[in-house]
Backbone as ProteinMPNN parsed JSONL, in Angstrom:
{"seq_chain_A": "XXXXXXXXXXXXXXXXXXXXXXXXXXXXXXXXXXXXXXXXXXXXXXXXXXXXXXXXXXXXXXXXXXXXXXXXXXXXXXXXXXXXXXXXXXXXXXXXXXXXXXXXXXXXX", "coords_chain_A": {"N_chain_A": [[-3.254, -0.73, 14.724], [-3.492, -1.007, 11.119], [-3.289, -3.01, 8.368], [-2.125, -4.448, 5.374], [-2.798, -6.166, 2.657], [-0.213, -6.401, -0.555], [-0.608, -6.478, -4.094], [1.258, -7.87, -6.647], [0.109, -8.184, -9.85], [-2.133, -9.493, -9.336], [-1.061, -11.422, -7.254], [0.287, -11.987, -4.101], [2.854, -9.778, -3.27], [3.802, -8.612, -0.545], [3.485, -7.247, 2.548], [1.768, -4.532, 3.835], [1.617, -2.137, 7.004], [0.318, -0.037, 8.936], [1.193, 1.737, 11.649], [0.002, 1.97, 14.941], [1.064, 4.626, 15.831], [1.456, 5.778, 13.632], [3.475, 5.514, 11.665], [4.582, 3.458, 9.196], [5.751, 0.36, 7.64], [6.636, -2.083, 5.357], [6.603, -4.953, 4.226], [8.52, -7.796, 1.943], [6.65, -10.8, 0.836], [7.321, -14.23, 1.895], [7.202, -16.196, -0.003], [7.313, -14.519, -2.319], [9.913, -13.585, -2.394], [11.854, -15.564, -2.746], [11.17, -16.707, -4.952], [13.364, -16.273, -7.94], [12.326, -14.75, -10.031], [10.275, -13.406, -9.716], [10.035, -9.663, -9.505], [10.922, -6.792, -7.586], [8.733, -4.318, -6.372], [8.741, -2.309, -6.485], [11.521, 0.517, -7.692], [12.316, 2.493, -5.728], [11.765, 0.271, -3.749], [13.287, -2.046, -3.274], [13.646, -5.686, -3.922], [13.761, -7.523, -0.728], [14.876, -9.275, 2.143], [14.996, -7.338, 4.346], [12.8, -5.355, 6.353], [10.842, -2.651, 5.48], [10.739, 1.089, 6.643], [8.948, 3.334, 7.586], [8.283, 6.953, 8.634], [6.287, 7.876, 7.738], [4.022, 7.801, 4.676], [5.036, 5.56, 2.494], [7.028, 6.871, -0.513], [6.339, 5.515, -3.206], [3.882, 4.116, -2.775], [2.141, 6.323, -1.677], [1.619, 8.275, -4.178], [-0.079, 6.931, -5.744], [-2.266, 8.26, -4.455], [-5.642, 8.896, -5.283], [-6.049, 12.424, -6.423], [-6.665, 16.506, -5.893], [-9.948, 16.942, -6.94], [-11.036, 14.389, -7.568], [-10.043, 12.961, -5.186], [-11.383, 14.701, -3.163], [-13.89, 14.107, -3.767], [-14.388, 11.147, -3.483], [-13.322, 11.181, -0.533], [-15.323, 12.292, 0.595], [-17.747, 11.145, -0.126], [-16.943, 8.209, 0.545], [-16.648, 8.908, 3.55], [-14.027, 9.437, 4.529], [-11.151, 10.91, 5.939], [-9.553, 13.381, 5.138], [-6.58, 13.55, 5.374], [-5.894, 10.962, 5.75], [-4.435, 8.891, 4.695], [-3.614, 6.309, 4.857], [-6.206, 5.289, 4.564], [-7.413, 5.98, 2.124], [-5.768, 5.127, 0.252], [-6.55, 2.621, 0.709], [-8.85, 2.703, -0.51], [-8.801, 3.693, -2.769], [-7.034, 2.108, -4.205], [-7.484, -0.468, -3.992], [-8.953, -1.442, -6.056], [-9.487, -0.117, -8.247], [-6.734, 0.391, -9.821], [-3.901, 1.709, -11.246], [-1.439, 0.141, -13.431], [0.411, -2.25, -12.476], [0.143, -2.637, -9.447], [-1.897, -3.258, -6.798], [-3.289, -2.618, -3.709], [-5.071, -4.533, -0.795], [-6.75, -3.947, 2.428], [-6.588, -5.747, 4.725], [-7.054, -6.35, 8.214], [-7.985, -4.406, 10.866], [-6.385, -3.892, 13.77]], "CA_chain_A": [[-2.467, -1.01, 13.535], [-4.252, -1.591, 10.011], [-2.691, -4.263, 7.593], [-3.068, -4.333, 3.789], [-1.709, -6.725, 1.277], [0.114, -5.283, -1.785], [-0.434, -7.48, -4.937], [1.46, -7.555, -8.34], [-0.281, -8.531, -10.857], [-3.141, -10.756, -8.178], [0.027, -12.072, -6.55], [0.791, -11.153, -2.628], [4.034, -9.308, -3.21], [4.345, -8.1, 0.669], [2.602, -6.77, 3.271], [1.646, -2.979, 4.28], [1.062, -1.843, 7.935], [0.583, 1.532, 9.507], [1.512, 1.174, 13.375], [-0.842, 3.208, 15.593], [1.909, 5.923, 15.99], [1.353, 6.458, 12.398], [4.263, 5.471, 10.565], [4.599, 2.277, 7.89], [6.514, -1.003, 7.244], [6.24, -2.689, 4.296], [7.653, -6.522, 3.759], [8.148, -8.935, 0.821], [6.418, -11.975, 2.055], [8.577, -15.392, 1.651], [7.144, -16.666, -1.059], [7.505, -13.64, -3.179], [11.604, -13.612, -2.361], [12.282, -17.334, -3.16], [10.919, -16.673, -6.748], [13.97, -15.374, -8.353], [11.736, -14.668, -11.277], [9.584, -12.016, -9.244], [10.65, -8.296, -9.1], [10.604, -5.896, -6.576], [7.288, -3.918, -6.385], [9.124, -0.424, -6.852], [12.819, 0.791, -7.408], [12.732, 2.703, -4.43], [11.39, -0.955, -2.577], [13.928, -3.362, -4.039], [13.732, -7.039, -3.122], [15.287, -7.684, 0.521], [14.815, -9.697, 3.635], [15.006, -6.288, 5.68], [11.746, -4.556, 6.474], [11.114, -1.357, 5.139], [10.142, 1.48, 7.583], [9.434, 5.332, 7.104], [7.428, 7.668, 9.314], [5.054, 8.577, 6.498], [3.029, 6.943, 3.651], [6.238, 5.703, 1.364], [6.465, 7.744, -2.087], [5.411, 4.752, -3.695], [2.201, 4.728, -2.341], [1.638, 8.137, -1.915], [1.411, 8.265, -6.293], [-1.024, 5.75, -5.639], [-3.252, 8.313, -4.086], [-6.031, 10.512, -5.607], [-5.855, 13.88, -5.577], [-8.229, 17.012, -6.639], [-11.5, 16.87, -7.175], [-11.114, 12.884, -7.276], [-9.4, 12.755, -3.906], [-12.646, 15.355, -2.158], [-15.165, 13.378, -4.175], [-13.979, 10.225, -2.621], [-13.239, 11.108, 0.478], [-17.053, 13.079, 0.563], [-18.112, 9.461, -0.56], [-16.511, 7.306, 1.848], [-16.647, 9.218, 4.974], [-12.28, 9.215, 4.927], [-10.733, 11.835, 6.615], [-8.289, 13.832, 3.776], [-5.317, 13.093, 5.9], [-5.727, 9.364, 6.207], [-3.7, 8.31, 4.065], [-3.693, 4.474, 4.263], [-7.806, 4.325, 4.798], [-7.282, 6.786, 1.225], [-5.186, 4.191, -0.328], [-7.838, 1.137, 0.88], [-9.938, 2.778, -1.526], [-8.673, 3.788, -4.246], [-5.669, 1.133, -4.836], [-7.957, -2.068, -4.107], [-9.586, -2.445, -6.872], [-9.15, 0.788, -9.138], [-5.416, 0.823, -9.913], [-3.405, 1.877, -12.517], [-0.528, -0.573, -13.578], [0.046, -4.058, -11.839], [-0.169, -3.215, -8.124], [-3.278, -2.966, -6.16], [-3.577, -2.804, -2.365], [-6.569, -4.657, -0.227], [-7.32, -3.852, 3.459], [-6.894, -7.359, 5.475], [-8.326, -6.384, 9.429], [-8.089, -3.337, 11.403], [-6.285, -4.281, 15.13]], "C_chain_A": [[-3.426, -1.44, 12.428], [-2.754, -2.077, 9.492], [-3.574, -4.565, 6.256], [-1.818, -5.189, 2.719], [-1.674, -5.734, 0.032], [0.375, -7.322, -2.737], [0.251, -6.883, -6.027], [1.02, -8.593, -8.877], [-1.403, -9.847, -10.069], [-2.315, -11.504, -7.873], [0.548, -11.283, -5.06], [2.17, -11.302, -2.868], [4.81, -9.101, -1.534], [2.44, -8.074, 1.389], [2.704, -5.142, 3.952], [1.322, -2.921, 5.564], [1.172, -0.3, 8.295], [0.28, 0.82, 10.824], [0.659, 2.654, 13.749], [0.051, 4.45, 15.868], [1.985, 6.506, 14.464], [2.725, 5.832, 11.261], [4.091, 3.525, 9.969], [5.452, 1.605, 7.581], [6.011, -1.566, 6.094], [7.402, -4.03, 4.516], [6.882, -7.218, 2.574], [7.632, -10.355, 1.958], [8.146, -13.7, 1.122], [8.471, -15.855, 0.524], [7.682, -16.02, -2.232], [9.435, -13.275, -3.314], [12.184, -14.589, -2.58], [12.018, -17.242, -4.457], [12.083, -15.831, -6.578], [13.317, -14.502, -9.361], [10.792, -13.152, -10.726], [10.488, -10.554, -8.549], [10.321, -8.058, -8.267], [9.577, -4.755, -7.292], [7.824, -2.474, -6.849], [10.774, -0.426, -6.831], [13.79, 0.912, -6.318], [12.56, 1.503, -3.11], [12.042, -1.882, -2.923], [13.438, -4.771, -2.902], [14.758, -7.042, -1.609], [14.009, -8.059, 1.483], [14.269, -8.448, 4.513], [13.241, -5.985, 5.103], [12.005, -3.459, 6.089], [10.254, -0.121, 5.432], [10.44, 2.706, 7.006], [8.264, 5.773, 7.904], [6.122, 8.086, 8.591], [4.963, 7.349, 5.391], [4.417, 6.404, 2.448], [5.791, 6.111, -0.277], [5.581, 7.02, -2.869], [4.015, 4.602, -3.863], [1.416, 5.831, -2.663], [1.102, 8.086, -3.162], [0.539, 7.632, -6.562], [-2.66, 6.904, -5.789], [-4.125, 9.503, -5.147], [-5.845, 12.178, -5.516], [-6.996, 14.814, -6.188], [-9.663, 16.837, -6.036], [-11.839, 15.354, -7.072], [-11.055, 12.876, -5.841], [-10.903, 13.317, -3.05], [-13.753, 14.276, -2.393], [-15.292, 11.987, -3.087], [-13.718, 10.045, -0.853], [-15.294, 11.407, 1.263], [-17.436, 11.544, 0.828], [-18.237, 8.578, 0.562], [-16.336, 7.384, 3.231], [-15.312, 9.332, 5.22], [-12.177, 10.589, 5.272], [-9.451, 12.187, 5.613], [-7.368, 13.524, 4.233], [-5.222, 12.011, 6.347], [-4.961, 8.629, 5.152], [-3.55, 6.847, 3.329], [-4.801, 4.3, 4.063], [-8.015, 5.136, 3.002], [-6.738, 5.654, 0.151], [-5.534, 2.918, -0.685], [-8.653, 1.411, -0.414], [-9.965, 2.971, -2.998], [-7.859, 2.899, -5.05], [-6.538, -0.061, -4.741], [-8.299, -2.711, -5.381], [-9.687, -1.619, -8.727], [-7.707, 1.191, -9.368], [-4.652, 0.725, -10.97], [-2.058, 1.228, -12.779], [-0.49, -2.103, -12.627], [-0.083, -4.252, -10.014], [-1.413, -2.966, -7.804], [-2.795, -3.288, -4.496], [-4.898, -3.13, -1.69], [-6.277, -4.448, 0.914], [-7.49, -5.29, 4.092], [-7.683, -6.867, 6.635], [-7.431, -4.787, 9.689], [-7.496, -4.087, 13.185], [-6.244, -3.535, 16.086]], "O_chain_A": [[-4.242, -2.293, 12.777], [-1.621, -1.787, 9.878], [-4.762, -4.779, 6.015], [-0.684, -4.978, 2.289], [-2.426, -4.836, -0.347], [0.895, -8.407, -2.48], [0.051, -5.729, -6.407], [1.342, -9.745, -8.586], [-1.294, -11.032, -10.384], [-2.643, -12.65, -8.181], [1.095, -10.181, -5.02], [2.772, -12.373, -2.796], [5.993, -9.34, -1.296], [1.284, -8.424, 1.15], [3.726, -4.734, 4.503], [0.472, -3.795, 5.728], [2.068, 0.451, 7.911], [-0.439, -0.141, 11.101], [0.619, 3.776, 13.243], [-0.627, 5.422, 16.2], [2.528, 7.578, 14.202], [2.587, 5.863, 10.038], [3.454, 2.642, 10.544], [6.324, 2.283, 7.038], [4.798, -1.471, 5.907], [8.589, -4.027, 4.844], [5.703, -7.321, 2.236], [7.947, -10.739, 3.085], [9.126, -13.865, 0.395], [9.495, -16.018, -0.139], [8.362, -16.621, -3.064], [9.985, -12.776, -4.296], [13.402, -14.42, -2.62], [12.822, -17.827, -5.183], [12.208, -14.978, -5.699], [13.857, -13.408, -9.522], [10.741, -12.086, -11.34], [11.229, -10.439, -7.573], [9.441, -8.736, -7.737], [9.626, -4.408, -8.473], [7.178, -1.699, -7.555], [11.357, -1.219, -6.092], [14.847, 0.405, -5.943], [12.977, 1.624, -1.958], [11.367, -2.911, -2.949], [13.08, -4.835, -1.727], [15.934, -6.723, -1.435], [12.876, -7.6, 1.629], [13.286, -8.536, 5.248], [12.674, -6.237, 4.04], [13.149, -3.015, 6.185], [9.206, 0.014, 4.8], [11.387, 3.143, 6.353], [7.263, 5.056, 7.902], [5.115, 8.585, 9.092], [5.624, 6.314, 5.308], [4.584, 7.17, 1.5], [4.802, 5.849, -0.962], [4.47, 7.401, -3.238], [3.247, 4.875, -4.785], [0.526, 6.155, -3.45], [-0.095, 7.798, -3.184], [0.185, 7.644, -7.741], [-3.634, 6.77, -6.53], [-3.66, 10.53, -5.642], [-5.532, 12.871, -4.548], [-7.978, 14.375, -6.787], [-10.162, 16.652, -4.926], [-12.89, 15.049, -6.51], [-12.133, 12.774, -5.256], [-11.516, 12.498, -2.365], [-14.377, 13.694, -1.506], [-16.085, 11.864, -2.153], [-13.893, 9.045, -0.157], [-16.036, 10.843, 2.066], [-17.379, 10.96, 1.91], [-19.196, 8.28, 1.273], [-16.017, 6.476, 3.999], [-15.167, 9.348, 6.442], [-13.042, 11.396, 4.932], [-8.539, 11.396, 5.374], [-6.789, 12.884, 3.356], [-4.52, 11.839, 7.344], [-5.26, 7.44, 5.046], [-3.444, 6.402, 2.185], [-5.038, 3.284, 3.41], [-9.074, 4.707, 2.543], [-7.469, 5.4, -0.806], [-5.226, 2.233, -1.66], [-9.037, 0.546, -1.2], [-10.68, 2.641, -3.944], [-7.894, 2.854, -6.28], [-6.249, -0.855, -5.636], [-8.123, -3.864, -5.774], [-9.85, -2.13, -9.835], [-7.432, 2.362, -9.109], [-4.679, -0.297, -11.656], [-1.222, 1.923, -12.204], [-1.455, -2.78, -12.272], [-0.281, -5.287, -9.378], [-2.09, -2.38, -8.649], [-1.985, -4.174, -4.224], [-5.833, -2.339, -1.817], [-5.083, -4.748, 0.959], [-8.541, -5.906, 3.92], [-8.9, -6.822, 6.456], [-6.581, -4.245, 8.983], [-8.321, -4.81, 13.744], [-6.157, -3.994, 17.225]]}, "name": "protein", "num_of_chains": 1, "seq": "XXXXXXXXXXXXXXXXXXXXXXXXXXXXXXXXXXXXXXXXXXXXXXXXXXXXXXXXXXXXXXXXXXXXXXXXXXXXXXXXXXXXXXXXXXXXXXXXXXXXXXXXXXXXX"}
């Protein structure tokens, strides 16, 4: 399983996992749902208690990722495998991201 915080705006909104069978959960953490004042991270991810599970990379994300000539370069780069999706997402959402989220890479289990 890898595990990757999702920030808005340098604030831990949730948490990201991909489960070794491949598919993805995302949760708001507690803090971030007790603020009434803090939105939900995406439309399609509204605020909620429930976990939120999908066999694949959720759209959200996905939009996140390079593509092109960026996406090869990068992958070339970093040694990632084009169909990795989340280790794709480690790299380009941490620290290069366009609007208020960013995703970091916590451990690898």
């Amino acid at each position: 399983m890898r595990t990757a915080k999702v920030l808005f705006k340098n604030e831990e909104a949730g948490t990201l996992f991909q489960h070794n069978d491949g598919s993805f959960t995302f949760s708001y953490s507690d803090a971030w749902l007790t603020d009434i004042a803090k939105p939900g991270i995406a439309l399609t991810i509204p605020k909620s208690q429930k976990e939120y599970q999908s066999p694949y990379l959720f759209p959200f994300f996905y939009n996140m990722l390079p593509e092109g000539a960026n996406k090869q370069a990068l992958c070339s780069l970093l040694r990632i495998d084009p169909n990795d999706n989340f280790g794709l997402l480690m790299a380009a959402a941490g620290t290069d991201a366009i609007g208020a989220i960013r995703v970091v890479k916590l451990l690898t289990v």
